[in-house]
C-alpha positions in Angstrom: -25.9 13.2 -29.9 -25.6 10.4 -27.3 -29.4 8.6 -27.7 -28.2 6.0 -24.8 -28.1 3.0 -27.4 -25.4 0.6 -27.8 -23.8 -0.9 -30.6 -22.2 -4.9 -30.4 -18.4 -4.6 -30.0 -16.6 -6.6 -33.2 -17.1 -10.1 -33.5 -20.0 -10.1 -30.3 -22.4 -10.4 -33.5 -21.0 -13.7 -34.5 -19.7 -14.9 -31.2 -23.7 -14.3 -30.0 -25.0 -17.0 -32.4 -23.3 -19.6 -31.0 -24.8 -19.1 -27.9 -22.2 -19.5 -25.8 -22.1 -21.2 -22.1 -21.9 -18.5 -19.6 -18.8 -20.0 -18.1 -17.1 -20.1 -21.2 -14.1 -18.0 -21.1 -13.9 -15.2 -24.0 -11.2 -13.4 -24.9 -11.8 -10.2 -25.5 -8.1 -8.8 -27.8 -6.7 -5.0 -26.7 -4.0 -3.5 -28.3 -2.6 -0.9 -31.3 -2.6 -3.3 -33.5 -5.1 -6.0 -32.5 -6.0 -6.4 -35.8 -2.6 -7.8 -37.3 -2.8 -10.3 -33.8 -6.2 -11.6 -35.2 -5.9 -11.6 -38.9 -3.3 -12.4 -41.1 -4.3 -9.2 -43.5 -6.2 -7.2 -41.0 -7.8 -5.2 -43.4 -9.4 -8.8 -44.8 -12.5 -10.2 -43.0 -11.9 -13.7 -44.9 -8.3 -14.1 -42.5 -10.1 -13.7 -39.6 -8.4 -16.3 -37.3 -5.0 -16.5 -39.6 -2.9 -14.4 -37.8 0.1 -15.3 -36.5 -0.4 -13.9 -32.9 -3.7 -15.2 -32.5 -3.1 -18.6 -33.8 0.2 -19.1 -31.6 -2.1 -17.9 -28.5 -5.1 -20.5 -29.3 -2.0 -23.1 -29.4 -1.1 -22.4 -26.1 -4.2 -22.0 -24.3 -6.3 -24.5 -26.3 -4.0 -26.8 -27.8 -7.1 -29.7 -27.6 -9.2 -28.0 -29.3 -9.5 -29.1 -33.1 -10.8 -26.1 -34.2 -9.1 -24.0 -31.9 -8.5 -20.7 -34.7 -12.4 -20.6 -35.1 -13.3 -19.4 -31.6 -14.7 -16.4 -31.5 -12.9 -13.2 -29.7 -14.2 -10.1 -28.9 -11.7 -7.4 -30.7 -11.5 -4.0 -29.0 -9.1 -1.4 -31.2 -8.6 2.1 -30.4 -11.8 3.8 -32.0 -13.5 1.0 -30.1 -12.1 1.8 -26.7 -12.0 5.3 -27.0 -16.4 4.9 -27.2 -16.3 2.0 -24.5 -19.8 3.1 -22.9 -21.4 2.8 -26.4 -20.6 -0.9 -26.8 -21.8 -3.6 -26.0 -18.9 -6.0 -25.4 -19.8 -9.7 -23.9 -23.5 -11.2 -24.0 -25.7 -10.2 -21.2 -25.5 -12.9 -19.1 -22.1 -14.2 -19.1 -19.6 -14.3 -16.5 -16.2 -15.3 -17.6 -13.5 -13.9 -19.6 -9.9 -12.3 -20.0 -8.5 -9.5 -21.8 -5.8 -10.2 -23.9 -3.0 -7.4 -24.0 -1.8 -7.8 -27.7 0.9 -5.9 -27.8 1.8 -4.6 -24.6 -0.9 -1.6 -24.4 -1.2 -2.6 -20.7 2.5 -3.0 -20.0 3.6 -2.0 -16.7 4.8 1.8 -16.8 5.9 1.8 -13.1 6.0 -0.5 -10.2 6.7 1.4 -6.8 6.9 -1.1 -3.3 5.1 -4.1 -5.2 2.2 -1.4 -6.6 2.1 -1.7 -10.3 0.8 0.9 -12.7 0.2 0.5 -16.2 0.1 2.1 -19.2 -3.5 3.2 -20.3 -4.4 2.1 -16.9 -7.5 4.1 -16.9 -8.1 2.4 -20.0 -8.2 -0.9 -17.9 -10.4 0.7 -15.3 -13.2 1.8 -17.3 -13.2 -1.6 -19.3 -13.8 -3.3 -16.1 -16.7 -0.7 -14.9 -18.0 -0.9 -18.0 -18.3 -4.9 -18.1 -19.9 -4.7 -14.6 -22.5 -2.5 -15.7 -23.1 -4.4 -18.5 -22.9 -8.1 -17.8 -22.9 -11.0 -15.1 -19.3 -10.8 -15.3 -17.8 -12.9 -12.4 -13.9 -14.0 -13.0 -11.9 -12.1 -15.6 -8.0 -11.5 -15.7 -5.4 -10.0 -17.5 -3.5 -12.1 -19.9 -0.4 -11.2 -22.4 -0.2 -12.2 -25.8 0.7 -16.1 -25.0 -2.4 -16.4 -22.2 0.1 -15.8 -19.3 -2.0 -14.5 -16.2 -0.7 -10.8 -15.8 -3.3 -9.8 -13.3 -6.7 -11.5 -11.4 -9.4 -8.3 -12.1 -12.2 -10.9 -10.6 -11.8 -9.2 -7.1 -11.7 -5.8 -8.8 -15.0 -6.4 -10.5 -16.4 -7.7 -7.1 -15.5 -4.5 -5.3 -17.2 -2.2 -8.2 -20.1 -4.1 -8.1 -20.5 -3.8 -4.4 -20.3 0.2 -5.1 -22.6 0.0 -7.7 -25.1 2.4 -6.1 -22.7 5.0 -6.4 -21.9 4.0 -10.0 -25.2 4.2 -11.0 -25.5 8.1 -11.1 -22.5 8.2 -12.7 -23.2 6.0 -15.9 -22.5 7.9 -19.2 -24.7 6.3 -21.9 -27.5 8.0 -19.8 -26.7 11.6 -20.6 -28.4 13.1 -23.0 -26.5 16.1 -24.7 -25.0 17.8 -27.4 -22.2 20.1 -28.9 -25.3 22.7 -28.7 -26.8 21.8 -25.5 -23.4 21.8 -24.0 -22.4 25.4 -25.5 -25.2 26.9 -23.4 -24.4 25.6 -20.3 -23.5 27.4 -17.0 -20.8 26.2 -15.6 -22.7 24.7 -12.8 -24.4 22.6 -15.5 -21.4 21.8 -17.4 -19.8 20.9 -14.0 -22.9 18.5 -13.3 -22.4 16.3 -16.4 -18.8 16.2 -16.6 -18.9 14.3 -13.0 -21.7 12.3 -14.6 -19.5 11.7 -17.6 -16.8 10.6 -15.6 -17.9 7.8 -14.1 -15.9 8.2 -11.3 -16.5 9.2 -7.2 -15.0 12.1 -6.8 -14.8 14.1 -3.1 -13.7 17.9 -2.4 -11.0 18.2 0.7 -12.2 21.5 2.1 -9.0 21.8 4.2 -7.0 21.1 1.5 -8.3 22.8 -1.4 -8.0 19.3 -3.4 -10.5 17.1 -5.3 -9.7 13.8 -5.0 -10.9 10.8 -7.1 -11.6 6.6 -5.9 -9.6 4.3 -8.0 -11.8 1.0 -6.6 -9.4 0.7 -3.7 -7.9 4.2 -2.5 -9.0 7.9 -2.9 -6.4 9.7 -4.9 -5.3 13.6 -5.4 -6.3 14.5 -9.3 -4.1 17.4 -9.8 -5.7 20.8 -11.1 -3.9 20.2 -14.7 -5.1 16.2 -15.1 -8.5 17.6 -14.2 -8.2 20.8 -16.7 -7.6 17.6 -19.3 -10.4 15.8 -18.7 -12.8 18.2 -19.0 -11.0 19.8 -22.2 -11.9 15.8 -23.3 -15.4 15.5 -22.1 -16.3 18.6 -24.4 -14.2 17.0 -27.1 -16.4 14.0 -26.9 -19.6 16.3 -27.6 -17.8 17.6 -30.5 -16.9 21.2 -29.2 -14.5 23.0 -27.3 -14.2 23.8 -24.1 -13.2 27.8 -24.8 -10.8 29.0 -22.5 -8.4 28.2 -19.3 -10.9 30.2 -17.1 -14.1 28.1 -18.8 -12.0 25.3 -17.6 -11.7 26.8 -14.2 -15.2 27.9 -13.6 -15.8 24.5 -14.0 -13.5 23.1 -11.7 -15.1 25.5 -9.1 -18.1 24.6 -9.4 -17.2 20.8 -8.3 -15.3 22.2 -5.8 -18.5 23.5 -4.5 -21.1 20.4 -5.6 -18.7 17.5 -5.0 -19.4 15.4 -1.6 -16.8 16.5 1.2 -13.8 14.0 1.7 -14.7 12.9 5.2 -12.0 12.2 7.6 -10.0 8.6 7.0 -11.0 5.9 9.4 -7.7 5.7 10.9 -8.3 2.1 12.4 -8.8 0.4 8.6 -5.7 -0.7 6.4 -6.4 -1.0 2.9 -4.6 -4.2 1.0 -4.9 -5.0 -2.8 -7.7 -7.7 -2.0 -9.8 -5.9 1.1 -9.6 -3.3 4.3 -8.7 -4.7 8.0 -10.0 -3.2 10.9 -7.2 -2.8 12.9 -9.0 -3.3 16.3 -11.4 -5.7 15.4 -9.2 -8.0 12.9 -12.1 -8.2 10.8 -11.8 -8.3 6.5 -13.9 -6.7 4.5 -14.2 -5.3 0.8 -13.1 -2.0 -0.8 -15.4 0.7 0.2 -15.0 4.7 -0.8 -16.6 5.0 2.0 -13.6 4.6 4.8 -11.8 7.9 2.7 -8.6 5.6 3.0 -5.4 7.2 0.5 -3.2 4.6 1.1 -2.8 0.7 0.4 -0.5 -2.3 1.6 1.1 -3.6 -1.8 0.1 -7.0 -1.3 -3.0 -9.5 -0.1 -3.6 -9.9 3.3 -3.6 -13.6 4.3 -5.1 -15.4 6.8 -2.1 -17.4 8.1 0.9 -17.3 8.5 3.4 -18.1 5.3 7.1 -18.5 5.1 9.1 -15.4 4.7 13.1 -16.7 5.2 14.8 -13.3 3.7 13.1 -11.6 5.8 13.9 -13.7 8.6 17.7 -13.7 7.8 17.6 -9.9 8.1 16.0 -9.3 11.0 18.0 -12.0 12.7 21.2 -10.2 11.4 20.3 -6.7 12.5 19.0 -8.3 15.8 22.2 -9.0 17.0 21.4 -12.1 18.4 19.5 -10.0 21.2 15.5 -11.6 21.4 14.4 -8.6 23.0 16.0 -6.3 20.6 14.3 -8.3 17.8 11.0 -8.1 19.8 11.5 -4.2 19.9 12.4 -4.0 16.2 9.5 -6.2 14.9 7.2 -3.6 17.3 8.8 -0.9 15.5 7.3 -2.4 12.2 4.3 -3.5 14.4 3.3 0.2 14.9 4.1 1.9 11.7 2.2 -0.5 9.9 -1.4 0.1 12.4 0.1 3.9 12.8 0.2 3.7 16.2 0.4 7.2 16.4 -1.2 7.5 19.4 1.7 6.0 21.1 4.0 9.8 20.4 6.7 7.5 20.0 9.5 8.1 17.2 12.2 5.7 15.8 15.6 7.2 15.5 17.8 4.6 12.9 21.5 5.6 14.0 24.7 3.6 13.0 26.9 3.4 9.5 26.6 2.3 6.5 25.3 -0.8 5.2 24.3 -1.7 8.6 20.7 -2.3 7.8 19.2 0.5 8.4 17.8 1.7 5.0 16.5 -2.1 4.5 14.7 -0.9 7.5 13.0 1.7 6.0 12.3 0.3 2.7 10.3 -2.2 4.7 8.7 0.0 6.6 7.2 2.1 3.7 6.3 -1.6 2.1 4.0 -2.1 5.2 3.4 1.6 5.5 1.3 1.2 2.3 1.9 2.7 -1.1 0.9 6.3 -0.8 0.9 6.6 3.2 4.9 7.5 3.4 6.8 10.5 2.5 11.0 11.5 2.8 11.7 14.2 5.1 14.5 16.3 6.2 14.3 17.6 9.7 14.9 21.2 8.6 12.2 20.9 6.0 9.3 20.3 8.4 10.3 23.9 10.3 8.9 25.3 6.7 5.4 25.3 6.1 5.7 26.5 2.7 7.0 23.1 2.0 5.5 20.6 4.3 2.5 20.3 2.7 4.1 17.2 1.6 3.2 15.3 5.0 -0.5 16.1 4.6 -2.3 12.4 4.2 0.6 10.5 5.6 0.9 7.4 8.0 5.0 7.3 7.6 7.6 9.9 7.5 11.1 9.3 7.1 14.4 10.6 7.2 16.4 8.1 5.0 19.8 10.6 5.1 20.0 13.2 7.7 22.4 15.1 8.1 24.1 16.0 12.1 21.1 17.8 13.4 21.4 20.2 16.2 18.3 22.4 17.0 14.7 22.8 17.6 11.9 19.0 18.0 8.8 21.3 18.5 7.7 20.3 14.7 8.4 16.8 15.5 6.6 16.9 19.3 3.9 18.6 17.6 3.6 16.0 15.0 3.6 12.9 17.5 1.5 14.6 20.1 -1.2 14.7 17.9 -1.2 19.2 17.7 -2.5 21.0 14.6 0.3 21.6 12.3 0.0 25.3 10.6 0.0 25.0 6.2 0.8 27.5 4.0 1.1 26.1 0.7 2.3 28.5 -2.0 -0.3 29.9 -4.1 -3.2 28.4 -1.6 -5.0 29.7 1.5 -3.0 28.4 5.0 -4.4 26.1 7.1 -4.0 23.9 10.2 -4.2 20.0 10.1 -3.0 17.4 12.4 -0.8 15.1 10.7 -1.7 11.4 12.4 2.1 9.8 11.4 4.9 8.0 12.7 8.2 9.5 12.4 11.4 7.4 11.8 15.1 9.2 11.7 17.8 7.5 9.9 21.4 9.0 10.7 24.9 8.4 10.9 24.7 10.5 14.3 22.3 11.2 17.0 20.3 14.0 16.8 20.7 17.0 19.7 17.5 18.5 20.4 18.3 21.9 21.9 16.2 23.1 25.2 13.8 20.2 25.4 13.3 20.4 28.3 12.5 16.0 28.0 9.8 16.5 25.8 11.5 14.9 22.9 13.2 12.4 25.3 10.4 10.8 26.0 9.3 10.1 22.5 12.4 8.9 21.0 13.2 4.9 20.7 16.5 4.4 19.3 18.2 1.5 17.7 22.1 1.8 17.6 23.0 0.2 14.1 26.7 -0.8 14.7 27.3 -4.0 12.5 28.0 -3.7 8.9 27.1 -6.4 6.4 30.3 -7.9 5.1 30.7 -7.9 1.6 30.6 -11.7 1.3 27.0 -11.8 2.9 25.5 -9.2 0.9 23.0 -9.6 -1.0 22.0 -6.7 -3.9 18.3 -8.5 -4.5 17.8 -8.8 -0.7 14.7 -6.1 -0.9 13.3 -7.7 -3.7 13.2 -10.9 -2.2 11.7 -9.1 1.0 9.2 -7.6 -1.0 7.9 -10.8 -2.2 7.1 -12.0 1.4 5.3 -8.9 2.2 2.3 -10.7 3.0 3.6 -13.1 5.3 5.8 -10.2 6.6 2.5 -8.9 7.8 0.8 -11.7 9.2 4.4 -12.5 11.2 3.9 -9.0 13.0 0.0 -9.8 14.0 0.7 -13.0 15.1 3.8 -11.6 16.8 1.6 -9.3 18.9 -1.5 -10.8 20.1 -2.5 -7.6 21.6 -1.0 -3.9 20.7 0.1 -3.3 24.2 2.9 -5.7 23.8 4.3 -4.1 20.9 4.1 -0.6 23.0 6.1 -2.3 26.3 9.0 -3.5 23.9 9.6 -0.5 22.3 9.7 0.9 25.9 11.9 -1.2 26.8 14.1 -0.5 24.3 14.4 3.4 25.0 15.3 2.0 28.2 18.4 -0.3 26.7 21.6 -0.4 27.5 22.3 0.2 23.9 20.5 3.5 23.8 21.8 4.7 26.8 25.6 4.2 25.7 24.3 5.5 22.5 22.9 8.6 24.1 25.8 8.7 26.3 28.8 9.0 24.0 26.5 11.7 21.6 24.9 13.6 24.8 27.8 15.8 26.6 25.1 16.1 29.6 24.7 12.4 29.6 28.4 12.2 29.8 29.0 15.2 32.1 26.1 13.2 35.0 28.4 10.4 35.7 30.3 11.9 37.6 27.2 12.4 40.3 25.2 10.8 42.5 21.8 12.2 43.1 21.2 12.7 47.4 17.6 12.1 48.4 16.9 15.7 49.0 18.3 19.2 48.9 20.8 19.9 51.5 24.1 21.7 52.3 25.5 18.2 51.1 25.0 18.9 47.8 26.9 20.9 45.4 25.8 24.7 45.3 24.5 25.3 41.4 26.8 28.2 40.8 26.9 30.6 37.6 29.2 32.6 36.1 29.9 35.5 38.2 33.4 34.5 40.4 34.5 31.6 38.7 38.0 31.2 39.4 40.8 30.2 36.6 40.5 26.2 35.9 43.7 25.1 37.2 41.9 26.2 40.9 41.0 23.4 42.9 38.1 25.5 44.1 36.3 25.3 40.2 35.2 21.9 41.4 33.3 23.4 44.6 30.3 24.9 41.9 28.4 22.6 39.6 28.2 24.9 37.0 31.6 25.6 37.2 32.3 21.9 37.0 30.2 21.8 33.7 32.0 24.7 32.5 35.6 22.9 33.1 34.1 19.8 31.0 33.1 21.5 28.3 36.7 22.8 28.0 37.7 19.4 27.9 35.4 18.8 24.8 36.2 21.9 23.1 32.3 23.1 23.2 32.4 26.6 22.1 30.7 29.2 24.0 27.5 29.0 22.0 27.3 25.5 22.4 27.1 25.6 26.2 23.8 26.3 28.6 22.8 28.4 30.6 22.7 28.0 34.6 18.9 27.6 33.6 18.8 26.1 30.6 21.9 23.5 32.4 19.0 22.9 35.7 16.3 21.1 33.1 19.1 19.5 30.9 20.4 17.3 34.1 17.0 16.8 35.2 16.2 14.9 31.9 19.4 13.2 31.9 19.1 11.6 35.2 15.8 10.6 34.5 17.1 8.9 31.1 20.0 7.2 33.1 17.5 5.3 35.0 17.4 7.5 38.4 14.7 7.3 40.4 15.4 10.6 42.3 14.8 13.4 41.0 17.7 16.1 40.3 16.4 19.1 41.9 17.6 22.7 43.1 16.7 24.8 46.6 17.9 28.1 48.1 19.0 27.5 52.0 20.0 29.4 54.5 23.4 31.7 53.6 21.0 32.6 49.9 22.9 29.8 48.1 21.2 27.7 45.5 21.9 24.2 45.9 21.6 20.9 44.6 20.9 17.3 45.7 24.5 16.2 43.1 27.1 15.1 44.8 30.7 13.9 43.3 30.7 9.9 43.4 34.5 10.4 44.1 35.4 13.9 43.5 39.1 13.1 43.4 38.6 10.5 40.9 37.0 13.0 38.7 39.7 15.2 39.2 42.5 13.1 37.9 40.2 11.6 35.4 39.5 15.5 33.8 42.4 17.0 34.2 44.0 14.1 32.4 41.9 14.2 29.5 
C-alpha cells in the first residue's frame, strides 16, 4: 500500500543533525556496491567512513579537511533506488550536491555525434526529478569515484523545475493503490495511474500511431515493447501481475486514446543540450515540451564566437582555395542546420574517395542534431513500406549511392514540401510531409530520367575532385571536429547575417562553372547542346526537329540536316543503347532544360511553318566542325 509517506534515505538521519549549510555540497554515493566504497566491512555500521574508495575520494576532494572521513554522505543502493519516490534523500531546503558514481553504474553505454547515454540512465533521470520535487536543489553534477566532474545536471534540474506544473500530476507518492485495487481496474483506470506512476509527459502521434515520451530536452518514440515493460513493472511494484499480453495492450490503448496529442514541431526552434533557439528571432530560451521538438544539437550553444582550427583546416582544404565555393559550402551547413527546407534545394556530394565528402556529412548530421538525420538509399524512398524511416527528420542522407538512373518524384515531392504516402507494415497508411533537406553523396552524378527541370532546379552540386594525401590525413580529424561543434555553429550564424545570403550562394553555386563541367561530362544532353546556338526565334533557319521515320544510314551527310537525327548519330558515338535514348518528345523538354542550365537566356523552343515541318530555333555553331569532330570520335 503506498500511504504517500517517505522514509530518510541512509545516512540523511545522521547527516540532518548536523544541520548542514544549504550550500554545502553532499555527496550522495550510487553504485552496486556502494557499500564496500563506504565501509571497509559493509555489512559493519562501526566502519562507516573506512573504506578504501570513500577515503581515497575525501583525499581528493577534501584533502584540507582534518576530519575529512567523518562527512556525512547520502548512500543510495539498489533497494534504495529501485523505491526512489519513497525517500527522502537531501534536507528540505538545501541546494547543492553531486552524485557520486561508485562503480561505474552511470558509465557511458553509447555516445553517438557528441550525445552520451548512459547506463541506468533513467535511473539518473528520475533521481534528478525526484530531488526537484523534493528539495531547493540548485547546482548538482555527476562525479566518478575520484570527484572528477562527469556531467553539470544544474541546468537539467533548472529545466524540470520550470515544467513543474506538468510534473505535478504526474508525482507517484500521491497515488493511493493496491495489489487489490489495482486487480479491479478497467483498463482505462489502470491506464490513468500507470501515466501517473510514470512520472513522465507522454503525447500520442495520431498520424503515426506512436506514443512518444519527453526526456527534459526532446520528445522520444517509446517503442510498443519498452512500453509493454513498463507497465508489466508498475503492476510489479503493487505486488501483482499484470495478466496477459492483451491486458498489456488494452492498456496501451487506452493511452493511446487519453494521452495529449503530439502537436506539430515548431519548425523555427533548434534544441541544444543547454536551451532552444528561435531560428528567426535569435532568441535563447529553456527546454520546454511544449515546442514537440525530437531532435537536439549535441553541444551548448554559445554566445560568441570560439576557435574551431580543425574545422577550419577542412573546410579550407575542400574549398579549394575558391572563397565563394567556401561561402557556398558553409551555406550548405548554414541550411541543414535551420532546415531550410523551404528553400527545395538539395545537395548532391559527387567526387572519389577520401575527398571529403563523408567528413561532410558527418558534420552535417553533428549540426543536424542527434535524432533529426537518417541514411537513405535513393531506391528506398520509392518504397513506402520502408520509408517510414524519414518520418520526424530534418536531414536525409545518401552517404554511398550507388550510379542512379531513374525516377526524382520521391525526392521533388520531399523538397517541395507534398504529402508523402506511408504504409508501414503491420500499421494503417498515411500521408505526412516530410520537412527535410536532402544531401546525395556519390561517386557519380545522378540521371534523373524525364524531369522535365524539375529536379534541375533543386539540385546544388559540389564536385569533390581532390583527395587527401596520405601524409595529411588525419584518422581523429572528426573527433577533433566534433569537439568544436559549438563554435562550428556560431561560425555559420555569424557567417550569415541574414538567411538570404546563405540561399544566393548556394545559387550561385548551381550556377558554377564546376557544376556545369560536372553536369556536362555526366549529362549526354548537356554534352550533345554544344554543338548549338539557340536563334532568337523559330524560323526556317533553324534545324527541323526530325524523328525517326526516313532517317538515312549515318555515313549520309544528310543525317546532320535533322536534329533528332543528329542526336541519334551522337548517341552512336557513346554507345547509348536504344533504351537509353529519348524520344522526339521526351528529347524537346530534355534540351530545353539543358540550355537553360548552360546559362542561355533564350529559350529552346519548337514551331510548325509553312511546308508542315516542325522546327527549331538550334542552329550548328559550325556544322562542319561538328562533323569532323563526331565522325572522328
Amino acid at each position: 500500500m503506498m500511504n504517500g509517506k517517505r522514509k530518510k534515505a541512509p545516512n540523511l538521519g545522521a547527516l540532518l543533525k548536523t544541520t548542514p549549510n544549504s550550500q554545502k555540497e553532499i555527496f550522495i554515493l550510487i553504485g552496486d556496491n556502494v557499500w564496500n566504497f563506504y565501509r571497509s566491512d559493509p555489512k559493519d555500521l562501526k566502519t562507516n567512513g573506512l573504506g578504501t574508495g570513500w577515503k581515497m575520494l575525501a583525499d581528493l576532494t577534501d584533502a584540507d579537511n582534518a576530519k575529512r572521513y567523518e562527512e556525512i554522505p547520502i548512500i543510495l543502493d539498489n533497494t534504495n533506488l529501485s523505491e526512489l519516490y519513497k525517500l527522502d534523500i537531501l534536507p528540505l531546503e538545501h541546494q547543492v550536491a553531486s552524485i557520486i558514481d561508485t562503480d561505474e553504474f552511470f558509465k557511458v553505454k553509447t555516445s553517438v555525434d557528441g550525445i552520451t547515454i548512459r547506463e541506468n540512465q533513467q535511473v539518473l533521470t528520475d533521481l534528478c526529478t525526484h530531488l526537484t520535487k523534493t528539495t531547493a536543489i540548485q547546482h548538482l553534477t555527476l562525479r566518478n569515484n575520484i570527484g572528477e566532474l562527469l556531467e553539470d545536471l544544474s541546468g537539467y534540474i533548472s529545466r524540470i523545475r520550470n515544467n513543474e506544473a506538468s510534473l505535478e500530476a504526474a508525482t507517484p507518492e500521491l497515488i493511493e493503490l493496491d495489489a487489490e485495487t489495482l486487480k479491479k481496474l478497467s483498463p482505462a483506470e489502470k491506464a490513468e495511474y500507470f501515466y501517473k506512476w510514470l512520472k513522465i509527459p507522454l503525447a500520442y502521434h495520431a498520424d503515426q500511431g506512436i506514443i512518444y515520451r519527453y526526456n527534459g530536452i526532446i520528445w522520444e518514440i517509446i517503442q510498443e515493447n519498452e512500453l509493454q515493460r513498463q507497465i508489466k513493472q508498475f503492476f510489479e511494484e503493487y505486488g501483482t501481475k499484470y495478466g496477459s499480453v492483451e491486458s498489456l495492450n488494452n492498456i496501451i490503448k487506452c493511452l493511446n486514446v487519453d494521452l495529449p496529442l503530439f502537436m506539430q514541431t515548431d519548425v523555427k526552434l533548434l534544441a541544444f543540450k543547454n536551451g532552444v533557439l528561435n531560428k528567426n528571432t535569435l532568441q535563447f530560451m529553456p527546454h520546454s515540451k511544449d515546442y514537440y521538438l525530437t531532435g537536439v544539437n549535441p553541444c551548448d550553444y554559445l554566445e560568441t564566437q570560439t576557435p574551431t582550427p580543425n574545422f577550419d583546416k577542412w573546410i579550407n582544404f575542400i574549398s579549394y582555395d575558391s572563397i565563394e565555393r567556401k561561402k557556398s559550402l558553409l551555406a550548405a551547413l548554414y541550411m541543414i542546420l535551420n532546415n531550410r527546407y523551404d528553400w527545395q534545394l538539395t545537395l548532391e556530394l559527387i567526387g572519389e574517395a577520401g575527398s571529403g565528402k563523408s567528413t561532410f556529412l558527418e558534420v552535417a548530421k553533428l549540426i543536424s542534431g542527434e535524432g533529426n538525420y537518417t541514411a537513405i538509399d535513393l531506391e528506398l524512398l520509392k518504397d513506402d513500406k520502408a520509408r517510414d524511416i524519414i518520418l520526424n527528420k530534418t536531414f536525409l542522407f545518401s552517404p554511398d549511392q550507388s550510379r542512379y538512373i531513374g525516377d526524382a518524384s520521391i525526392i521533388k515531392a520531399i523538397s517541395g514540401g507534398d504529402d508523402i504516402s506511408f504504409n508501414p507494415k503491420n500499421k494503417k497508411s498515411f500521408s505526412s510531409k516530410v520537412n527535410a533537406i536532402i544531401a546525395i553523396c556519390s561517386n557519380t552524378l545522378p540521371i534523373y530520367k524525364n524531369d522535365g527541370g524539375g529536379m534541375e532546379r533543386r539540385r546544388v552540386l559540389f564536385p569533390f575532385y581532390k583527395a587527401v594525401e596520405d601524409s595529411e590525413r588525419d584518422d581523429q580529424l572528426f573527433e577533433k571536429i566534433q569537439q568544436e561543434l559549438g563554435g562550428i555553429i556560431r561560425k555559420l550564424y555569424d557567417e550569415f547575417k541574414q538567411p538570404e545570403e546563405a540561399k544566393q550562394a548556394l545559387l550561385r553555386q548551381q550556377k558554377s562553372k564546376e557544376a556545369l563541367a560536372m553536369k556536362t561530362e555526366n549529362d549526354h544532353i548537356l554534352e550533345f547542346i554544344e554543338e548549338f546556338d539557340l536563334l532568337p526565334e523559330v524560323s526556317n533557319k533553324g534545324l527541323i526537329l526530325g524523328s525517326m521515320k526516313g532517317m538515312p544510314s549515318i555515313e549520309s551527310s544528310f543525317v546532320f540536316d535533322r536534329l533528332y537525327w543528329c542526336y541519334l548519330f551522337f548517341c552512336d558515338i557513346l554507345g547509348r543503347t536504344d533504351k537509353a535514348r529519348l524520344k522526339p518528345k521526351d528529347l524537346l523538354a530534355e534540351m530545353q532544360q539543358a540550355f537553360k542550365t548552360a546559362g542561355y537566356k533564350i529559350k529552346f523552343t519548337n514551331k510548325q511553318l509553312k511546308g508542315g515541318y516542325n522546327y527549331t530555333n538550334a542552329t550548328f555553331k559550325d556544322k562542319q566542325k561538328t562533323i569532323e569532330k563526331w565522325r572522328n570520335a
